[in-house]
C-alpha positions in Angstrom: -16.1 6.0 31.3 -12.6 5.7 32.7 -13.0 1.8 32.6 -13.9 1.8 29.1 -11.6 4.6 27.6 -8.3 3.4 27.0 -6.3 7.3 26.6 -4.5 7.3 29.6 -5.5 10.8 30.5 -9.4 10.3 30.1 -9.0 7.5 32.4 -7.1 9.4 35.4 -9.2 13.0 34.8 -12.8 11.4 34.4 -13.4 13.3 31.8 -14.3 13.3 28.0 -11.3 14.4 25.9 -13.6 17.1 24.9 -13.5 18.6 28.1 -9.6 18.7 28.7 -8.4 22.3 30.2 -5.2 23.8 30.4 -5.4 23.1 33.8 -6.0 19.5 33.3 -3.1 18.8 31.1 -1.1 20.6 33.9 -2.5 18.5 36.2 -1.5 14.9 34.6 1.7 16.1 33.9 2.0 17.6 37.3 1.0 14.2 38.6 2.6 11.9 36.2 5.9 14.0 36.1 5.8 14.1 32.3 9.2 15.1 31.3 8.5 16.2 27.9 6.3 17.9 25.8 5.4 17.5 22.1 3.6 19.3 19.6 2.8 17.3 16.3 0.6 18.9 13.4 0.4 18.1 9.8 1.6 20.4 6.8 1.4 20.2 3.1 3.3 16.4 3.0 0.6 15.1 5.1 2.9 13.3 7.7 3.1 14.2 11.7 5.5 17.6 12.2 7.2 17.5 15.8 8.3 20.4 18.3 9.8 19.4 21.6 9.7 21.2 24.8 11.7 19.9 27.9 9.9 22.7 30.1 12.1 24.6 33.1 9.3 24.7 35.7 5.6 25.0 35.6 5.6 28.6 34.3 7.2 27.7 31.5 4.7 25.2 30.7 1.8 27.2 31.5 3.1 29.7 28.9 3.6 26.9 26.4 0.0 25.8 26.9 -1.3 29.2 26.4 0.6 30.3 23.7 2.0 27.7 21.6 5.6 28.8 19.8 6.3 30.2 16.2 7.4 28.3 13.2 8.4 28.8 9.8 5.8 28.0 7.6 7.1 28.5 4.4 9.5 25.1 5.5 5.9 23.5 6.2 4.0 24.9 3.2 6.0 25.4 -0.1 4.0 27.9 -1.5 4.0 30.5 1.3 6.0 33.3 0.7 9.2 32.7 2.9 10.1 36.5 3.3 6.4 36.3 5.8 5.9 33.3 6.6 6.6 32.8 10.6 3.5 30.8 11.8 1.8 30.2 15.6 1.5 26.3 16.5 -1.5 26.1 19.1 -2.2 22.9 21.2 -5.4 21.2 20.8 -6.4 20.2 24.4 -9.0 17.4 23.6 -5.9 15.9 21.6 -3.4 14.8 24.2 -2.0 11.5 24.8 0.8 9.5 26.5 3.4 9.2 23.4 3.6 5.3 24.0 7.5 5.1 22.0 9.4 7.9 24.0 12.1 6.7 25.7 11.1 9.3 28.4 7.6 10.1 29.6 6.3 12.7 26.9 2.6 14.1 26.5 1.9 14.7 22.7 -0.9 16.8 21.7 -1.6 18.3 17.9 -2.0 21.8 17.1 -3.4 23.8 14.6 -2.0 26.5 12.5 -2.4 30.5 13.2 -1.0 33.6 11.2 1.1 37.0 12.1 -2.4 38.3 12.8 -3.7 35.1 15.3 -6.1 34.0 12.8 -6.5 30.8 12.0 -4.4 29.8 9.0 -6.6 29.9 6.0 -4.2 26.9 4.0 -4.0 24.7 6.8 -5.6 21.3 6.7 -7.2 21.2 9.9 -8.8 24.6 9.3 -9.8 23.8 6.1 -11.5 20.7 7.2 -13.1 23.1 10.3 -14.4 25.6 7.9 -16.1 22.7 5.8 -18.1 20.9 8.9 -19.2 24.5 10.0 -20.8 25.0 6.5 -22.4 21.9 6.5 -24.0 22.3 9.8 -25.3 25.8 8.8 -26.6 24.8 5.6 -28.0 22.0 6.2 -28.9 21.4 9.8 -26.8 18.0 9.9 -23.8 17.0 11.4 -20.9 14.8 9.6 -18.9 12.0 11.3 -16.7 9.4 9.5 -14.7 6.7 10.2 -11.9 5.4 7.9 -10.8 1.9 7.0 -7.2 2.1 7.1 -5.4 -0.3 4.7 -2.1 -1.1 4.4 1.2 -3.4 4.1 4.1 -5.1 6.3 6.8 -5.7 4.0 9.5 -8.5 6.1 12.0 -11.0 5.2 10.7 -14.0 3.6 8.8 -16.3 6.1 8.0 -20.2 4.7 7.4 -21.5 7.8 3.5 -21.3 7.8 3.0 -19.8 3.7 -0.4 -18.0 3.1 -2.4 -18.6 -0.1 -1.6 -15.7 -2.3 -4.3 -12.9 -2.7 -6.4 -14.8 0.0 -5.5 -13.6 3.3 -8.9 -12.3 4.2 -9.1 -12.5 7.6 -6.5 -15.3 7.7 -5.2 -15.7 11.4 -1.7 -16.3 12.9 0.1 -18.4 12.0 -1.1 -18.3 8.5 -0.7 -14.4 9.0 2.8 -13.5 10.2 2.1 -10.0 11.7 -1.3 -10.0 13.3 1.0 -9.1 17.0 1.5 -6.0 15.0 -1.9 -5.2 13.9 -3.2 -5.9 17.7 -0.5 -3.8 19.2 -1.3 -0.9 17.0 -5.4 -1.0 17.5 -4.2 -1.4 21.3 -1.7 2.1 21.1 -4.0 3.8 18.8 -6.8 3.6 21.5 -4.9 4.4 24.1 -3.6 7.6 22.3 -7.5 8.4 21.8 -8.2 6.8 18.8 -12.3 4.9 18.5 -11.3 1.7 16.7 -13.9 -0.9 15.4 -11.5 -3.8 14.9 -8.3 -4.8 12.6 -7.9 -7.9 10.4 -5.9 -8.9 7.7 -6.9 -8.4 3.7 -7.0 -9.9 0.8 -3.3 -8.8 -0.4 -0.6 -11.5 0.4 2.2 -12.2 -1.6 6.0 -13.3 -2.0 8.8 -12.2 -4.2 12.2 -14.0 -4.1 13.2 -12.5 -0.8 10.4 -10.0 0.8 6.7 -11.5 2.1 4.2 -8.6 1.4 0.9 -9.3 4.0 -2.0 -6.7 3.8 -4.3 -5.6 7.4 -6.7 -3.3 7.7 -7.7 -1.4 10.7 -11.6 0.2 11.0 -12.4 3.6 13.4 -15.8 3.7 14.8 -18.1 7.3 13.6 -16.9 9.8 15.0 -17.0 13.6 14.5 -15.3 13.8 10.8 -12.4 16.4 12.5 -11.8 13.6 15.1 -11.7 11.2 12.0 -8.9 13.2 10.6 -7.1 13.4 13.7 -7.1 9.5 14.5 -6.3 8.2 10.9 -3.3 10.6 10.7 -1.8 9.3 14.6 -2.4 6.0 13.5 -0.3 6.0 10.7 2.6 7.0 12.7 1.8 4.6 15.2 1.6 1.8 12.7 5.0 3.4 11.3 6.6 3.5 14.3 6.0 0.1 15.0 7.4 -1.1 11.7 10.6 0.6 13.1 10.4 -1.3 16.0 10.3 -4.6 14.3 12.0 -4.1 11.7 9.5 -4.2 9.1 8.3 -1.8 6.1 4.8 -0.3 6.7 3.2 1.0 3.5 -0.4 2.7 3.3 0.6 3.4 -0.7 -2.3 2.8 -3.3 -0.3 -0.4 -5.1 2.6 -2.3 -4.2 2.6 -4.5 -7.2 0.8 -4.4 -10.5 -1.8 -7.9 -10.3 -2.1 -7.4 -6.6 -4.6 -5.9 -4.0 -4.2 -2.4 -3.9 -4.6 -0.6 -0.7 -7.4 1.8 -0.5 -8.7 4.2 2.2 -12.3 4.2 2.2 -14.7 6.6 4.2 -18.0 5.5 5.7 -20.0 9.0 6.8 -23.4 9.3 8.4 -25.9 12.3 8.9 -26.6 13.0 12.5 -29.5 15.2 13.9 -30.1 15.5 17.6 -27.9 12.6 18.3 -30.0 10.3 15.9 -28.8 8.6 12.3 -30.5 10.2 9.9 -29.2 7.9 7.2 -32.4 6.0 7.1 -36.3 6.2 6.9 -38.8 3.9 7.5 -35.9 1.2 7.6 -35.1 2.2 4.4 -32.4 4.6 2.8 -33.2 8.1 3.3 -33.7 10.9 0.5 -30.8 13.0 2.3 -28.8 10.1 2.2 -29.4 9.8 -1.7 -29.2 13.1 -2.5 -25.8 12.8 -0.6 -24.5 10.4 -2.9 -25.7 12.1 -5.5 -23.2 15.1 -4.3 -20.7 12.6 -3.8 -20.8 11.3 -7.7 -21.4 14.7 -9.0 -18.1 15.9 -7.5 -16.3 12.5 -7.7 -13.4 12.9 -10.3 -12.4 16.5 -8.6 -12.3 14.9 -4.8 -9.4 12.1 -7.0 -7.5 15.5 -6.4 -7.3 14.8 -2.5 -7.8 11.1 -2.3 -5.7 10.4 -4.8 -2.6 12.4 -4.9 0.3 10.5 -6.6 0.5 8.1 -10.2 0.5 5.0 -8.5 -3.0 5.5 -7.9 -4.7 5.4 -10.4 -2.6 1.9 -11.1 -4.9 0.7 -7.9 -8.4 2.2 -9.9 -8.8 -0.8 -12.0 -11.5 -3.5 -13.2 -11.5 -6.7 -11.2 -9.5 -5.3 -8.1 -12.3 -4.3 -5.9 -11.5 -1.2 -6.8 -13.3 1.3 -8.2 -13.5 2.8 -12.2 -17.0 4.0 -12.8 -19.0 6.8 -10.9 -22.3 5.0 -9.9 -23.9 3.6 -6.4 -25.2 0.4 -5.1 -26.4 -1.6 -2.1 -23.7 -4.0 -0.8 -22.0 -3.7 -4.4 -18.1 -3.6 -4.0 -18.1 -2.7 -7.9 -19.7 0.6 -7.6 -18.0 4.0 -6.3 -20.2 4.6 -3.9 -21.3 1.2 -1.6 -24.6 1.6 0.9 -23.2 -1.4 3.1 -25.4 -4.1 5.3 -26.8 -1.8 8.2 -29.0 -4.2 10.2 -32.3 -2.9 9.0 -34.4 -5.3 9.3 -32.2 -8.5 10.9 -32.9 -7.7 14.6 -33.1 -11.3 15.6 -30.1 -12.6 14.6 -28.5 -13.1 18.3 -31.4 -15.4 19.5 -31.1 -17.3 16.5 -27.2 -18.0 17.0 -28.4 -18.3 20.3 -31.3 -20.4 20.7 -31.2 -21.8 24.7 -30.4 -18.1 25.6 -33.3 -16.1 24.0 -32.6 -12.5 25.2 -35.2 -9.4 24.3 -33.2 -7.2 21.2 -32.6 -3.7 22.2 -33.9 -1.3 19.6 -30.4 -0.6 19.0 -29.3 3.1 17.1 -29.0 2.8 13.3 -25.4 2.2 12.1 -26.0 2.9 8.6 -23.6 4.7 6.7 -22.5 5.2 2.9 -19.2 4.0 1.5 -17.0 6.2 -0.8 -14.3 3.7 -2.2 -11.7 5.4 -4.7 -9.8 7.1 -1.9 -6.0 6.0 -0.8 -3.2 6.1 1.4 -1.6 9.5 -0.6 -4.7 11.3 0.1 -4.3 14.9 2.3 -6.8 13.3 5.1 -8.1 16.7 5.9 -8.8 18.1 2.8 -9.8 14.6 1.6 -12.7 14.8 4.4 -13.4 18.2 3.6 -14.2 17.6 -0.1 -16.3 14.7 1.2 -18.6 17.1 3.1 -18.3 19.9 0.3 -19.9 16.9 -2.3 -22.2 15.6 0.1 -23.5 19.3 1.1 -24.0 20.5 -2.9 -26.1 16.5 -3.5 -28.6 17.8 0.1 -29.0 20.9 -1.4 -29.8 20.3 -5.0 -33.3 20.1 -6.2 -32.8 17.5 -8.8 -30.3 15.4 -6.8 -32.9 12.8 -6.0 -33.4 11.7 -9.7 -29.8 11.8 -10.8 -28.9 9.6 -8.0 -31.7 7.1 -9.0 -30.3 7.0 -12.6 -26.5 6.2 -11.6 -27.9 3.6 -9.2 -26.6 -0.3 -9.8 -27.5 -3.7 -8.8 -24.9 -5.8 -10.9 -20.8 -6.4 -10.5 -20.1 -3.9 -13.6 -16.8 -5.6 -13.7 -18.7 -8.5 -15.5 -18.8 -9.3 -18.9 -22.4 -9.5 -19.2 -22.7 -6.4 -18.0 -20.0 -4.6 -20.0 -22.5 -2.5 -22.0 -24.2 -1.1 -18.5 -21.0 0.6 -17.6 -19.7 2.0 -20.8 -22.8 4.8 -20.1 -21.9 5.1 -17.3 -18.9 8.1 -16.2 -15.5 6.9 -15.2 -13.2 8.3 -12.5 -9.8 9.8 -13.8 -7.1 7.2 -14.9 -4.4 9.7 -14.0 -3.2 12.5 -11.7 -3.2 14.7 -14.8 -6.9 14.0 -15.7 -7.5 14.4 -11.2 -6.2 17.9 -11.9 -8.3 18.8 -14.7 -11.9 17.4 -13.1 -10.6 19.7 -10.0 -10.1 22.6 -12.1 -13.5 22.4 -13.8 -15.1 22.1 -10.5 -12.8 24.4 -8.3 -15.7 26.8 -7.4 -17.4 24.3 -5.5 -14.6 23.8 -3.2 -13.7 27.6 -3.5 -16.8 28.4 -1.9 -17.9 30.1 1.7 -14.1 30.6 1.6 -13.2 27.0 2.4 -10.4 26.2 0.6 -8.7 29.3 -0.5 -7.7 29.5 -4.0 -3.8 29.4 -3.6 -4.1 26.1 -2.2 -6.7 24.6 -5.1 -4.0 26.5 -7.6 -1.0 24.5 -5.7 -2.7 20.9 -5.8 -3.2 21.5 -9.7 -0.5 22.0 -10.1 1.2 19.3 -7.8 -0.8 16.6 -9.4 0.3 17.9 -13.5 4.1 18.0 -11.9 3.8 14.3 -12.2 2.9 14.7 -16.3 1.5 11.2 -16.0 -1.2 11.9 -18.9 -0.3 8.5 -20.6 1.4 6.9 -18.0 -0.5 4.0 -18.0 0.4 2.9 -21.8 4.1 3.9 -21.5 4.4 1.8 -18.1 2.7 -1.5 -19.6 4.3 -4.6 -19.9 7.6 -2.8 -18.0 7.9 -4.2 -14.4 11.5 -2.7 -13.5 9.7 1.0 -14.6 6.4 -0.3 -12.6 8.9 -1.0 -9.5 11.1 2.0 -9.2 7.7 3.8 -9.5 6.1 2.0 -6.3 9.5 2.2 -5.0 9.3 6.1 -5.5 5.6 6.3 -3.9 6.3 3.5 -1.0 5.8 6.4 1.7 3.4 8.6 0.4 1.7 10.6 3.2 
């Protein structure tokens, strides 16, 4: 396990992050002699808070372990009341890492949120996501993991020497890529600070203007526990941030960068899991839960554009012909539809011996990777509550009787973005061109959310009425044709979340 885990502290305790104690963190830092503590958790702007402890002796740390320390909240949440608003931060053991930028050694770990009274904090993200995972269980006997595929762009000084084909830089290497060393120094940071990663390559967005080169990567998480998910897209962001410090180079996770070019998107596979098994399929085939899950995920669709999609730029990057989705509707392999069931290896066991004919090896029956594919989500979306809504839709499609037979009728097989097949999608629904329209599909369907207590209603009242602050109704018609107006708006929303 220690061999194969890259977090630092997994690899000297032997033992799962899960299983971290108090006395374990002690320990490392005991053995390691860790200068510095830091606590990190996430508020309403969706970026990494920081609290640093340079602890006196060991007593002091033990009592920062145990206890955590106060904070204002109303400085981290604008619509709590600031006359009572003082706040508990409490480490999350499982969470700790090695901060791999701190001049001096520092252990990181996150924390979550806790009132006057020690109960959890009802608004807070991570709580919120918490409460939504425990539903799902109860209701439905499942649990939820996820993994994110984490887009973005390194914005640099002009570079000629080796120019990349514009909008064709999938999967382009070095030196037709110019920051791939970034990319692999992130995936290798981001697994040593407990991150599962998949892999990281670069994406279809490349571009110049007359003196910036813009060059699109991706990096892909492995399932995980959707709370972990949460936890691991959020660190890497800063990590990916932190690096374009270090070089001297923009980092950008926003939805569009220029009007014409790839958008960056932030899309969530999620799987079923029963008693360790994928219950995604049956019978090699897609399950019933699993379409009566993307049933719940197209019923709810335009209200979850309220999480995933938090600022007008947006909805610039949910437009025909950009691989990015417009219509609510589901298909296999279909990078047209909202919902994508991707290749899952049903069926193509052979492959290896094929590839490898003089070295014919016996398949494993390996364990089903199938997942499901929601595609209209971006870089400004509140990761928590994003995932949250995800398991809220996904737990109203399971439980539905009729959810079967609407997911069969919003199922399709074509590229709607083609002409020919222009008629197909006009009956079909289409997701909300607008932060204002978002906020009006999440008040028709706040209940849902509102339910079991999961997101509490102050905080569905203050993302309405975030999302109508931006009064982009008709946006999209007063922004056409007018590039300066289109560039001081991506300009605006460069570092969204």
């Amino acid at each position: 396990m220690g061999f194969y885990n890259k977090n630092k502290l997994v690899q000297y305790l032997q033992k799962p992050a899960e299983e971290f104690s108090k006395e374990d963190i002690i320990k490392y830092i005991k053995e390691h002699q860790i200068e510095m503590l830091n606590f990190r958790y996430v508020a309403e702007d969706g970026k990494l808070k920081t609290l640093n402890f340079v602890f006196s002796d060991y007593q002091h740390l033990d009592q920062i372990l145990s206890t955590g320390e106060r904070v204002d909240g109303s400085s981290l949440f604008s619509f709590m009341d600031s006359g009572s608003s003082d706040l508990y931060v409490i480490p999350r053991y499982k969470t700790a890492f090695l901060n791999p930028f701190s001049e001096q050694q520092a252990l990181d770990m996150l924390c979550s949120f806790y009132d006057h009274k020690g109960e959890p904090l009802a608004i807070a993200p991570e709580y919120i996501l918490q409460k939504a995972h425990r539903q799902f269980k109860k209701s439905t006997g499942f649990s939820f993991k996820a993994l994110g595929e984490l887009e973005y762009y390194v914005m640099a000084d002009k570079e000629d020497l080796y120019p990349a084909t514009d909008q064709k830089g999938y999967h382009t290497s070095a030196p037709f890529t110019n920051w791939e060393h970034l990319r692999t120094e992130a995936i290798r940071l981001i697994s040593e600070c407990g991150g599962r990663v998949k892999y990281g390559h670069s994406e279809v967005g490349n571009f110049t203007t007359e003196n910036e080169f813009f060059e699109q990567h991706e990096i892909e998480f492995l399932p995980v526990n959707v709370e972990d998910t949460a936890d691991q897209l959020v660190i890497a962001k800063w990590i990916l941030r932190m690096l374009g410090q270090k070089y001297g180079v923009r980092i950008s996770f926003a939805p569009k960068i220029s009007v014409g070019k790839a958008g960056s998107g932030l899309h969530i596979h999620m799987m079923l899991e029963k008693d360790g098994e994928n219950k995604m399929v049956e019978n090699d085939i897609l399950s019933i839960t699993a379409k009566k899950m993307i049933a719940g995920l197209l019923h709810m669709a335009g209200a979850l554009t309220a999480f995933g999609n938090t600022i007008p730029t947006s909805y610039l990057r949910l437009v025909p012909h950009q691989e990015a989705p417009t219509n609510i509707c589901w298909g296999d392999r279909n990078r047209s539809v909202l919902v994508r069931v991707p290749l899952g290896w049903l069926g193509a066991g052979n492959m290896i011996n094929h590839a490898n004919p003089n070295a014919l090896q016996k398949t494993p029956n390996a364990a089903s990777k199938q997942t499901v594919e929601f595609r209209a989500g971006d870089g400004s979306a509140d990761i928590y509550e994003f995932l949250a809504g995800l398991i809220i839709a996904a737990e109203y499609g399971i439980l539905q009787p009729d959810s079967l037979e609407k997911a069969e009728s919003l199922y399709v097989d074509v590229n709607i973005f083609e002409k020919e097949h222009m008629a197909k999608a006009e009956k079909l629904a289409s997701l909300p061109t607008s932060c204002w329209e978002s906020a009006d599909c999440l008040q028709k369907q706040r209940k849902l959310f509102e339910a079991n207590g999961i997101f509490p209603a102050n905080k569905i009242d203050h993302a309405i009425s975030k999302l109508k602050s931006y009064e982009d109704e008709y946006l999209s018609e007063e922004l056409y044709g007018n590039v300066d107006a289109i560039k001081e708006l991506v300009e605006k929303h460069l570092h969204c979340k």
